[in-house]
C-alpha positions as CSV (number, residue, x, y, z in Angstrom):
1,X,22.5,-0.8,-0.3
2,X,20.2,2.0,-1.7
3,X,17.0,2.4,1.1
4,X,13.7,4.4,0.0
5,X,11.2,5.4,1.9
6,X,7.8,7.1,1.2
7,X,6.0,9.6,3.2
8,X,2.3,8.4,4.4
9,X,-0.1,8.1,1.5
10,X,-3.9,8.7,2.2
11,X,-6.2,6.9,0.0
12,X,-9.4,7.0,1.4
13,X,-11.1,8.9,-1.3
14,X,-9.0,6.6,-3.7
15,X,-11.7,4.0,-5.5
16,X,-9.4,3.1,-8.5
17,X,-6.3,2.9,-9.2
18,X,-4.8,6.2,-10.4
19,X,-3.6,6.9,-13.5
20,X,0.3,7.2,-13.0
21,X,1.6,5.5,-9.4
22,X,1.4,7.0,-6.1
23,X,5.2,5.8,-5.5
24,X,8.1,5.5,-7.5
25,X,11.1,3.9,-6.1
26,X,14.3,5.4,-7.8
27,X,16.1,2.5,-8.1
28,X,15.1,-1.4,-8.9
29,X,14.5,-2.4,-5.3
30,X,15.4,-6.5,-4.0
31,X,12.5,-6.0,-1.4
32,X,9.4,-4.1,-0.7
33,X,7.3,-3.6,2.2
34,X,3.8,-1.7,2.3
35,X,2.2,-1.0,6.3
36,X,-1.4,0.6,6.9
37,X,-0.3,3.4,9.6
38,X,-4.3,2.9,10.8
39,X,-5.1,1.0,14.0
40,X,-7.8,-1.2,13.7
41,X,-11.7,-0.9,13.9
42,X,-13.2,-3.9,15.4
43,X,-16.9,-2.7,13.8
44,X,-16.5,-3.4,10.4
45,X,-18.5,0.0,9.1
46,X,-14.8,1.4,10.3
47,X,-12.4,-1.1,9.6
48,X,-9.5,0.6,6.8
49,X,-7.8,-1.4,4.1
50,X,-6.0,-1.2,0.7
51,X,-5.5,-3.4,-2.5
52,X,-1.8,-2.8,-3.8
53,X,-1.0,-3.2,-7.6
54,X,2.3,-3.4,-9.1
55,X,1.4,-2.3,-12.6
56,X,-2.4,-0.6,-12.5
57,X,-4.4,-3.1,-13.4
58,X,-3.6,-6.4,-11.3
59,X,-3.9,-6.9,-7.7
60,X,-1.0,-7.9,-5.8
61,X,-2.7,-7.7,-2.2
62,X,-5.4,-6.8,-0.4
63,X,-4.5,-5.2,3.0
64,X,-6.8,-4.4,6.1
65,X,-5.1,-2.2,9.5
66,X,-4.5,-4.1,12.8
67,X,-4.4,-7.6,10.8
68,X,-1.9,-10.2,9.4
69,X,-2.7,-8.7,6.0
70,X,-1.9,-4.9,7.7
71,X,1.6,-5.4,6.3
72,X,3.1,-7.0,3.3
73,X,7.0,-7.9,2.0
74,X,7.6,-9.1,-1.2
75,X,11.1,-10.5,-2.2
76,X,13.1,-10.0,-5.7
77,X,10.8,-7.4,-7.2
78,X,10.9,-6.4,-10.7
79,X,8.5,-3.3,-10.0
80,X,9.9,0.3,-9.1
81,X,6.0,1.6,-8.8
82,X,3.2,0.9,-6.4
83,X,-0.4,1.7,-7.1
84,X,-2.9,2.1,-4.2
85,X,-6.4,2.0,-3.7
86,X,-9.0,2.0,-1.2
87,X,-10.2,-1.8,0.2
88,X,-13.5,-1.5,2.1
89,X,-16.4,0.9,3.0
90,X,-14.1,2.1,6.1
91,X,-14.4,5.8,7.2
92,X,-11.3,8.8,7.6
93,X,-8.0,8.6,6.0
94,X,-6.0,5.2,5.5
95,X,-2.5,6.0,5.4
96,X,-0.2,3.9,3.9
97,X,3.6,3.6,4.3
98,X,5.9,2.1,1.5
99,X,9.9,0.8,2.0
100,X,12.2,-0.6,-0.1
101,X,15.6,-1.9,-0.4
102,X,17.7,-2.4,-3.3
C-alpha cells in the first residue's frame, strides 16, 4: 500500500484558492485525511480554519482547529490534488497536514 504524506502547509495569507494545488499525491490514493496542526482559540478574533477543494473551484470542507471539523477523512477518492485556503478572520499561521493511502 503506497502512503504519502505532506509536510505542514501555512495558509494564513491564502484568501483564494491557488492557481495550481498545494499538494499532489503521486499516486491515486483510496483515502485521504487533512488535520489543522493549530490548537484552538476560544475568542473567535483567533480561532484558525480552512476550506479544502478537490478541484479549485468547489468546496469539499470547511475546517476550524481544536473542533470536530479540525480533521477530515474521505473514502474512495478520485482526486490526487488538494487545494487550500484560508476559513475565517483568525490571526498567525494555520498549518495544515495532508495523508493519504492508496
Amino acid at each position: 500500500m503506497a502512503v504519502f504524506a505532506s509536510d505542514p502547509i501555512d495558509v494564513s495569507a491564502q484568501v483564494n484558492y491557488p492557481a495550481t494545488p498545494q499538494v499532489t499525491i503521486p499516486f491515486r490514493p483510496k483515502t485521504i485525511a487533512i488535520t489543522i496542526e493549530d490548537k484552538h482559540e476560544s475568542d473567535p478574533a483567533l480561532m484558525k480554519g480552512c476550506v479544502v477543494s478537490f478541484d479549485g473551484v468547489k468546496n469539499a470542507a470547511f475546517m476550524l482547529a481544536g473542533n470536530e471539523s479540525g480533521a477530515w477523512v474521505w473514502e474512495t477518492q478520485l482526486y490526487s490534488v488538494v487545494y487550500l485556503k484560508k476559513y475565517g478572520d483568525g490571526g498567525g499561521a494555520t498549518r495544515i497536514r495532508v495523508s493519504a493511502e492508496g
